[in-house]
DRENDO-1510 file (C-alpha; in Angstrom, 1 decimal, always signed):
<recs>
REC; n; res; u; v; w
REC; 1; UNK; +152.0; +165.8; +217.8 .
REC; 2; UNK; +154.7; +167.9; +219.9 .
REC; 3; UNK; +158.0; +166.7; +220.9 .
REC; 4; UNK; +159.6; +167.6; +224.1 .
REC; 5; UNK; +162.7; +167.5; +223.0 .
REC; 6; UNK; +164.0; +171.2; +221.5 .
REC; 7; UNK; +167.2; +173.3; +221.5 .
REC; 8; UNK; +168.1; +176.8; +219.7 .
REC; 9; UNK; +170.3; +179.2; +220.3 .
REC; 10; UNK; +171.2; +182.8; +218.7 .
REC; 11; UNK; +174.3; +184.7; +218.9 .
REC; 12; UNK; +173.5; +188.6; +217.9 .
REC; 13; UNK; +175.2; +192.3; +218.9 .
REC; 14; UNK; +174.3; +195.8; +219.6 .
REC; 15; UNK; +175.8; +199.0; +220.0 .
REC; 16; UNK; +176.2; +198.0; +223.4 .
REC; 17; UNK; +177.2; +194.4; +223.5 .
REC; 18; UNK; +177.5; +191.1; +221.9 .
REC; 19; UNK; +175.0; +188.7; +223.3 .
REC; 20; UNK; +173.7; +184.9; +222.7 .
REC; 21; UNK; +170.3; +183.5; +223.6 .
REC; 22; UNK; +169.9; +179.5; +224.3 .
REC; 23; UNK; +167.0; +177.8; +225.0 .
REC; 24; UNK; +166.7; +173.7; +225.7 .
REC; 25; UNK; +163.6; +171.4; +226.4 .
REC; 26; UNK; +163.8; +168.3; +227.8 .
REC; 27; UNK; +161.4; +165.2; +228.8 .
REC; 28; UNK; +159.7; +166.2; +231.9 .
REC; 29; UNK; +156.2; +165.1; +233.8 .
REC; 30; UNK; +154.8; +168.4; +233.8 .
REC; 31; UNK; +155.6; +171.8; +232.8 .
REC; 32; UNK; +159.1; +173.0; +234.7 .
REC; 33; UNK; +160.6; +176.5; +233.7 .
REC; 34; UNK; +164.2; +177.9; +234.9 .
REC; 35; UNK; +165.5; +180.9; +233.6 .
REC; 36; UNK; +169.1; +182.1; +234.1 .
REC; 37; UNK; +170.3; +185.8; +233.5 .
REC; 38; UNK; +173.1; +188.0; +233.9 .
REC; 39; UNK; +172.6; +190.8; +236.5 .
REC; 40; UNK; +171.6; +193.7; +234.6 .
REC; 41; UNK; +168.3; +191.5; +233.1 .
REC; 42; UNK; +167.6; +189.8; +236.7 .
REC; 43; UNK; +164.1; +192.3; +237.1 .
REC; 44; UNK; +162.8; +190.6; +233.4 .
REC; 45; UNK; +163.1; +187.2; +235.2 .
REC; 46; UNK; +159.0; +186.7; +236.1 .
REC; 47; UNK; +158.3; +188.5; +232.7 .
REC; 48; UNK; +160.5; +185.7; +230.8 .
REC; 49; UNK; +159.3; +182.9; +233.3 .
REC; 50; UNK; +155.4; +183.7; +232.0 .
REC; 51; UNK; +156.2; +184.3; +228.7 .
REC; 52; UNK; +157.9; +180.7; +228.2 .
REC; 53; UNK; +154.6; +179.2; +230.5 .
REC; 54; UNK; +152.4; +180.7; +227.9 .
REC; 55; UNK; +154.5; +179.3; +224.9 .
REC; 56; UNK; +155.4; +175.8; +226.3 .
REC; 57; UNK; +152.3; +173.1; +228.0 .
REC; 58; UNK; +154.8; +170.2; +228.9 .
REC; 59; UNK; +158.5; +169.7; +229.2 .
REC; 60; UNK; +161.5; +171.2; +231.2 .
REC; 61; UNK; +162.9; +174.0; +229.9 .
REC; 62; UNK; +166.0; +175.7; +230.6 .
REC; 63; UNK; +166.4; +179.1; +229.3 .
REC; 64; UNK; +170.1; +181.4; +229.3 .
REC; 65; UNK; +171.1; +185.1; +228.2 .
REC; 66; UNK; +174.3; +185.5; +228.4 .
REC; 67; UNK; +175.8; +189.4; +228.1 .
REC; 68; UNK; +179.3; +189.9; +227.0 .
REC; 69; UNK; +182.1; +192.0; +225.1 .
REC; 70; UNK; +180.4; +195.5; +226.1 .
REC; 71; UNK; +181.4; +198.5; +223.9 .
REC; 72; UNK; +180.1; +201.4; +225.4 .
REC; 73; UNK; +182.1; +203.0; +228.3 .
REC; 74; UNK; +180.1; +203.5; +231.7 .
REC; 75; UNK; +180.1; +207.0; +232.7 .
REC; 76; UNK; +182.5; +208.2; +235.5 .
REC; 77; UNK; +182.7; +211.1; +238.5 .
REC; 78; UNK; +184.8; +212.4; +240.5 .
REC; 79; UNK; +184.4; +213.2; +244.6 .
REC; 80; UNK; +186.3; +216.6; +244.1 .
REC; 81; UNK; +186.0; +217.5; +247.5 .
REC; 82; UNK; +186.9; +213.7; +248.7 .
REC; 83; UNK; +190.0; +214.4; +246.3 .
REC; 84; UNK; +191.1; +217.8; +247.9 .
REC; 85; UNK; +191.1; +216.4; +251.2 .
REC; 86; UNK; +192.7; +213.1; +250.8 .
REC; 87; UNK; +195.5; +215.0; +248.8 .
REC; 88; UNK; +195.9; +217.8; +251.4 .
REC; 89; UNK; +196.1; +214.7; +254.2 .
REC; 90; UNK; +198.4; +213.1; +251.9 .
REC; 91; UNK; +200.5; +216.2; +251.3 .
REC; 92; UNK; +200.7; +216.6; +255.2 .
REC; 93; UNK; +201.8; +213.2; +255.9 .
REC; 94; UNK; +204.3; +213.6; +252.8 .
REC; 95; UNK; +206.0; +216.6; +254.2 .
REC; 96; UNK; +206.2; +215.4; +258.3 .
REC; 97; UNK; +208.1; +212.4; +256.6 .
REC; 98; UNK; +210.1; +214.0; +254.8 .
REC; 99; UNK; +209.8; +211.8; +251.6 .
REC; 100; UNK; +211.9; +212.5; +248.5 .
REC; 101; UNK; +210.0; +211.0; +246.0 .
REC; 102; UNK; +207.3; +213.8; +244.7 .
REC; 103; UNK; +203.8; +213.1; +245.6 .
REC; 104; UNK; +201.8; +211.7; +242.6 .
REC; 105; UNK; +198.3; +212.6; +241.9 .
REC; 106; UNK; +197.5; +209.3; +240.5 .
REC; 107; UNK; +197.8; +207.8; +244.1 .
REC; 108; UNK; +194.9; +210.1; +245.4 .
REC; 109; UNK; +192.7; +208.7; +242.2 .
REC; 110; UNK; +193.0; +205.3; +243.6 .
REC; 111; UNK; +191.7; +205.5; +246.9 .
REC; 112; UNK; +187.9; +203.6; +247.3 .
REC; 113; UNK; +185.2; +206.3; +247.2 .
REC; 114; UNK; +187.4; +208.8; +245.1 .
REC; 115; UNK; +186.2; +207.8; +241.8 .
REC; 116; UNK; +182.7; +206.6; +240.9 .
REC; 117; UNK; +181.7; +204.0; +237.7 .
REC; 118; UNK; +178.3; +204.1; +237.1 .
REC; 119; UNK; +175.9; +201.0; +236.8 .
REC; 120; UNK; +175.5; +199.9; +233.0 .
REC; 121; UNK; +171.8; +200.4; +231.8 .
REC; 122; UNK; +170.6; +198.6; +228.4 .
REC; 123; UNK; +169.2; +200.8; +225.8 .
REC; 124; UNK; +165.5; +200.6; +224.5 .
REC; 125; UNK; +167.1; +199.6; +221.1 .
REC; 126; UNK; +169.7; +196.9; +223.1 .
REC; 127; UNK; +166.6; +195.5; +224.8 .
REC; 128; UNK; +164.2; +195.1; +221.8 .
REC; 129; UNK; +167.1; +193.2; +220.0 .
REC; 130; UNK; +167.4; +190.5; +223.1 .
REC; 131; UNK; +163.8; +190.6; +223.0 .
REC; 132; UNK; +163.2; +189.4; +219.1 .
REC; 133; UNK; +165.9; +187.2; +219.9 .
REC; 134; UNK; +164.2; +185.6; +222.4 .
REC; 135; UNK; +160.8; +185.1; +220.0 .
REC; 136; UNK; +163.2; +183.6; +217.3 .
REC; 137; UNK; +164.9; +181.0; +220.0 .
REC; 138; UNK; +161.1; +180.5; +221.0 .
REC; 139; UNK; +160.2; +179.8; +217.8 .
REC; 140; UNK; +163.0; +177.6; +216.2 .
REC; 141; UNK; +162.7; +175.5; +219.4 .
REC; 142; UNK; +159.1; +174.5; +219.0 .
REC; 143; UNK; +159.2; +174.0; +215.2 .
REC; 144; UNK; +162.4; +171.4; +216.3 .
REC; 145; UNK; +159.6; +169.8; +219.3 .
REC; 146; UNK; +157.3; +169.8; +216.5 .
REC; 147; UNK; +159.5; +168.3; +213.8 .
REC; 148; UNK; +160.5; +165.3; +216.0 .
REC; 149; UNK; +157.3; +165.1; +216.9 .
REC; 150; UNK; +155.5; +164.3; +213.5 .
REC; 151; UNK; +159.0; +161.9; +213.1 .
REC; 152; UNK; +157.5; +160.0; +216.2 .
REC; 153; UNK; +154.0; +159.8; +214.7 .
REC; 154; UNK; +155.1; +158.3; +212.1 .
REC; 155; UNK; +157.1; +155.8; +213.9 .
REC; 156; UNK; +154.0; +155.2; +216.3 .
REC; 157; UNK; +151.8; +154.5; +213.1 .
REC; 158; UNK; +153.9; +151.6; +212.3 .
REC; 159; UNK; +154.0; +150.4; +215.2 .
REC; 160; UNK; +150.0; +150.4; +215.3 .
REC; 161; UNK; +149.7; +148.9; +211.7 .
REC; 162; UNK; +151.6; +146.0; +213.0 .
REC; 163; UNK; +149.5; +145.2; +215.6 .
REC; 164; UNK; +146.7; +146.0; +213.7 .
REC; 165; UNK; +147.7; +143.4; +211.2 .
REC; 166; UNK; +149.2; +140.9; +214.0 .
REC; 167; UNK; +145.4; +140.8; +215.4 .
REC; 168; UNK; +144.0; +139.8; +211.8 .
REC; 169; UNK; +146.4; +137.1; +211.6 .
REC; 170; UNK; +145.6; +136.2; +215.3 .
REC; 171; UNK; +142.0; +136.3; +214.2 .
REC; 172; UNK; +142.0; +134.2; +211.4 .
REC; 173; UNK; +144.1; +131.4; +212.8 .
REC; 174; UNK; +141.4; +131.5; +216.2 .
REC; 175; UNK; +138.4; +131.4; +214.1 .
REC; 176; UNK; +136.0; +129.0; +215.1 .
REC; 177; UNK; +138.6; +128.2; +218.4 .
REC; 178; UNK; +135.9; +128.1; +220.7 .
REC; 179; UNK; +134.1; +125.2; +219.0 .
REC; 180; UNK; +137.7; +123.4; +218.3 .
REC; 181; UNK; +138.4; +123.3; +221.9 .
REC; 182; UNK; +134.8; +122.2; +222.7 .
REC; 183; UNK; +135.1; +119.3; +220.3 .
REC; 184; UNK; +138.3; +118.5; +221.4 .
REC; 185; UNK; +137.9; +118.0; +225.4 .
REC; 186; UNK; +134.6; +116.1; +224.4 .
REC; 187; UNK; +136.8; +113.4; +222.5 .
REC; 188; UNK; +139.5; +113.5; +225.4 .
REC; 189; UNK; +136.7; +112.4; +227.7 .
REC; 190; UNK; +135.0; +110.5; +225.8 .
REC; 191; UNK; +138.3; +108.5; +225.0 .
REC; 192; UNK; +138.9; +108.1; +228.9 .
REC; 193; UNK; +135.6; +107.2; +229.6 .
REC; 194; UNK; +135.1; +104.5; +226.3 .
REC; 195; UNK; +132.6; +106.9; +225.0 .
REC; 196; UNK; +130.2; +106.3; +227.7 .
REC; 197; UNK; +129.7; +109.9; +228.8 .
REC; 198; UNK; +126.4; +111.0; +228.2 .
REC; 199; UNK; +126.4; +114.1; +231.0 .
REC; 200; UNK; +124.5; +117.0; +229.7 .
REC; 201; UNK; +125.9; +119.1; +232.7 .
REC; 202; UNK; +129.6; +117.6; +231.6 .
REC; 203; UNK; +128.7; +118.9; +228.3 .
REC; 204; UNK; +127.9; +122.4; +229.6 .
REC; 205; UNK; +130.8; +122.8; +231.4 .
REC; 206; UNK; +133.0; +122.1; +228.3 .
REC; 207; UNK; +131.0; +124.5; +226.7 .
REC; 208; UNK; +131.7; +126.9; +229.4 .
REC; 209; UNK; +135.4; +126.1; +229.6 .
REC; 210; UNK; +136.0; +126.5; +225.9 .
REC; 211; UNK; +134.1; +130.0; +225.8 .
REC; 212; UNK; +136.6; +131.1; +228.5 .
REC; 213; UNK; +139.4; +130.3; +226.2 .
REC; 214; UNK; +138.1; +131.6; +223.4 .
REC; 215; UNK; +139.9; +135.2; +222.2 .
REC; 216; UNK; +137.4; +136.7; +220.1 .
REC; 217; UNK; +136.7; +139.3; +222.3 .
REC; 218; UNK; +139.9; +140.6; +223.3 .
REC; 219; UNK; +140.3; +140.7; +219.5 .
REC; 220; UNK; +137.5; +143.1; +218.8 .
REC; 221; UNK; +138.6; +145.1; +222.0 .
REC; 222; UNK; +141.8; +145.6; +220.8 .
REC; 223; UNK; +140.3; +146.5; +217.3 .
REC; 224; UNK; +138.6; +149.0; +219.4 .
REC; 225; UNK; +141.1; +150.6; +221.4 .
REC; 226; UNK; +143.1; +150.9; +217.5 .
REC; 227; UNK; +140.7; +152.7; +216.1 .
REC; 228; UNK; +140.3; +155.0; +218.9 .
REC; 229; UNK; +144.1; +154.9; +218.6 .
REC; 230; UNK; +144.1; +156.3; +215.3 .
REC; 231; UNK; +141.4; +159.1; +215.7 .
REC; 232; UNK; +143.0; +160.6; +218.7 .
REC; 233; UNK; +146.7; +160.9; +217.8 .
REC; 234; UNK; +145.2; +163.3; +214.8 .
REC; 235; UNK; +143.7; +165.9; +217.5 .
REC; 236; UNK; +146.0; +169.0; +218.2 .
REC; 237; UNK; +145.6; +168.8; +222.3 .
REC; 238; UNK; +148.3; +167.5; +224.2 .
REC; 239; UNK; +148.2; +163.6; +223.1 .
REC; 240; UNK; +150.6; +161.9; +225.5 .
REC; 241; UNK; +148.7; +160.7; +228.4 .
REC; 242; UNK; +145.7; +159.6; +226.1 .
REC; 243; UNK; +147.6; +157.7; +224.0 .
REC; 244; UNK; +149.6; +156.1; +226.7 .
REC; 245; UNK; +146.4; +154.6; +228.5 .
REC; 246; UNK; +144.8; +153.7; +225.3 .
REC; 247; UNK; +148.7; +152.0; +224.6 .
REC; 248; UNK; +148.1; +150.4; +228.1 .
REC; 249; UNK; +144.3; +149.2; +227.2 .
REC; 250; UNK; +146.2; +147.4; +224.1 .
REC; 251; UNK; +148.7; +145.5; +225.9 .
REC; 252; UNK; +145.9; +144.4; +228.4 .
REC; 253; UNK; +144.1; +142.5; +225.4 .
REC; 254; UNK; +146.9; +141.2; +224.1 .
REC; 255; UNK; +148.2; +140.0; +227.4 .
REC; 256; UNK; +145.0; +138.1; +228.1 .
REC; 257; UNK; +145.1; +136.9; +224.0 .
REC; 258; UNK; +148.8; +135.6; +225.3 .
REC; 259; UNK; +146.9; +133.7; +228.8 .
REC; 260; UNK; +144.2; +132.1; +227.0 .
REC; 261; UNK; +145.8; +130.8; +223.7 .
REC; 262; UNK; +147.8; +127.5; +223.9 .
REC; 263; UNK; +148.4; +128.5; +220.2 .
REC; 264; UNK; +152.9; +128.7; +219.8 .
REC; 265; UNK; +151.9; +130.5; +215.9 .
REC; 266; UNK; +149.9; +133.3; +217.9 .
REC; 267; UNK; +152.0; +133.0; +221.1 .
REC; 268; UNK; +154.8; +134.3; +218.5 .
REC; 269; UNK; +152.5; +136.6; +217.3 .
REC; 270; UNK; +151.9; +138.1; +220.7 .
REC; 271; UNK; +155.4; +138.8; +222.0 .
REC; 272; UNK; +156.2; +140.3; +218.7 .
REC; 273; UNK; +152.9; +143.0; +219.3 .
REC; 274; UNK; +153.9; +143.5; +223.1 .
REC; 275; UNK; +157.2; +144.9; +221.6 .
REC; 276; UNK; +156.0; +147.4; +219.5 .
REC; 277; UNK; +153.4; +148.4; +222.3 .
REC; 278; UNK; +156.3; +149.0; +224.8 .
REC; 279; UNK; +157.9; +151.1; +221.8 .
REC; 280; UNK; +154.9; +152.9; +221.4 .
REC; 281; UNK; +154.4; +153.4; +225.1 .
REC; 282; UNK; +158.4; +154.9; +224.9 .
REC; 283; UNK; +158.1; +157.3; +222.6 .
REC; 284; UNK; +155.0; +158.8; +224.7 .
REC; 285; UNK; +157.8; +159.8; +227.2 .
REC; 286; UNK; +158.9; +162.3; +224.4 .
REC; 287; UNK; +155.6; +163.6; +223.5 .
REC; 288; UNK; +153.7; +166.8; +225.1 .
</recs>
């Protein structure tokens, strides 16, 4: 059982840069991916987007490189022949207006389109240590989602071993209910009617109505659906929507235990396992 609840992040450097790589999963429907890079790493974005759809079935998860505290200098050039002409112009101008102070070469350098900084690249050794990073925040996050995840199992199980042993204690106190109520509407109308009644049809009909109260097969449903329960939260698929309708199959019976028992001992019984069937059903929000 998987979590979807992860986080990691990595802080490493280069010869070029310091860098950090953070990745965070959250409870999501399906499987939503958004990826956020600096500039220079914008063309890996559909690279990184598949690689985190291949690693990750379920959850939302939002991914960040952040670049920062660059050491290598970016390579420079100079327009020479931009430079001779805008300090010939300048000379010119310097000279018709008669200006005292001497013309300084700095002020030609920092004219627009004079000097030229070149585009930062990443090196193939800069780019395979992001990349490793990347596996490592890949891989601490889904040993977290999986570490929460058996923490949840085991929480589930309880919650299934009481109900399990709520519906042997509901059993036991509604064995043989069916022919208690039978036996008791019979005396009720044969009190009212000064035991006169002597209706095989009446008698049917109480047998009827009594077999309608009686819980014994939500019971062995719910016994059902628990077992099932138990078998299937052991498979390595993705368990979350199976469990939650087999959750919702649970709380079905014992919803129909609660409408047909008059009993206040199982009636207690029943709102206690409709409480750890909403917890169970709670926890499936966090589970892939």
């Amino acid at each position: 059982m998987e979590s979807m609840t992860g986080y990691a992040f990595i802080e490493k450097s280069t010869e070029q840069f310091s860098f950090s790589v953070e990745l965070k999963s959250l409870n999501s429907k399906h499987l939503e991916v958004y990826v956020n890079l600096p500039r220079i790493l914008k063309n890996d974005e559909i690279q990184l987007q598949g690689l985190l759809k291949e690693r990750f079935s379920r959850g939302k998860i939002e991914f960040n490189i952040d670049l920062y505290d660059w050491v290598s200098s970016k390579p420079i050039s100079l327009n020479l022949d931009l430079i001779r002409k805008y300090y010939a112009e300048l000379r010119k101008v310097h000279g018709e207006m008669k200006i005292k102070e001497p013309l300084r070469f700095e002020s030609v350098l920092a004219i627009e389109g004079v000097t030229h900084r070149e585009r930062s690249s990443i090196s193939p050794k800069s780019r395979k240590a992001i990349y490793s990073a990347i596996e490592l925040v890949i891989k601490k996050t889904i040993s977290m989602r999986k570490k929460e995840g058996e923490a949840i199992r085991k929480d589930i199980m309880k919650s299934v071993t009481a109900i399990s042993g709520k519906a042997s204690v509901i059993a036991r106190l509604s064995k043989n209910s069916s022919i208690e109520k039978r036996e008791s509407l019979k005396k009720k109308l044969e009190d009212l009617s000064a035991g006169s009644i002597d209706d095989h049809r009446v008698y049917a009909e109480l047998a009827i109505l009594a077999d309608k109260l009686d819980i014994n097969e939500e019971i062995m449903r719910l016994d059902d659906h628990i077992s099932k329960f138990r078998n299937v939260i052991n498979d390595r698929d993705q368990l979350g929507r199976k469990l939650d309708f087999l959750a919702q199959e649970m709380f079905r019976e014992i919803n129909t235990i609660a409408s047909k028992s008059s009993n206040s001992e199982i009636s207690h019984l029943v709102v206690e396992m409709k409480n750890h069937v909403d917890k169970i059903r709670e926890h499936f929000r966090n589970v892939v």
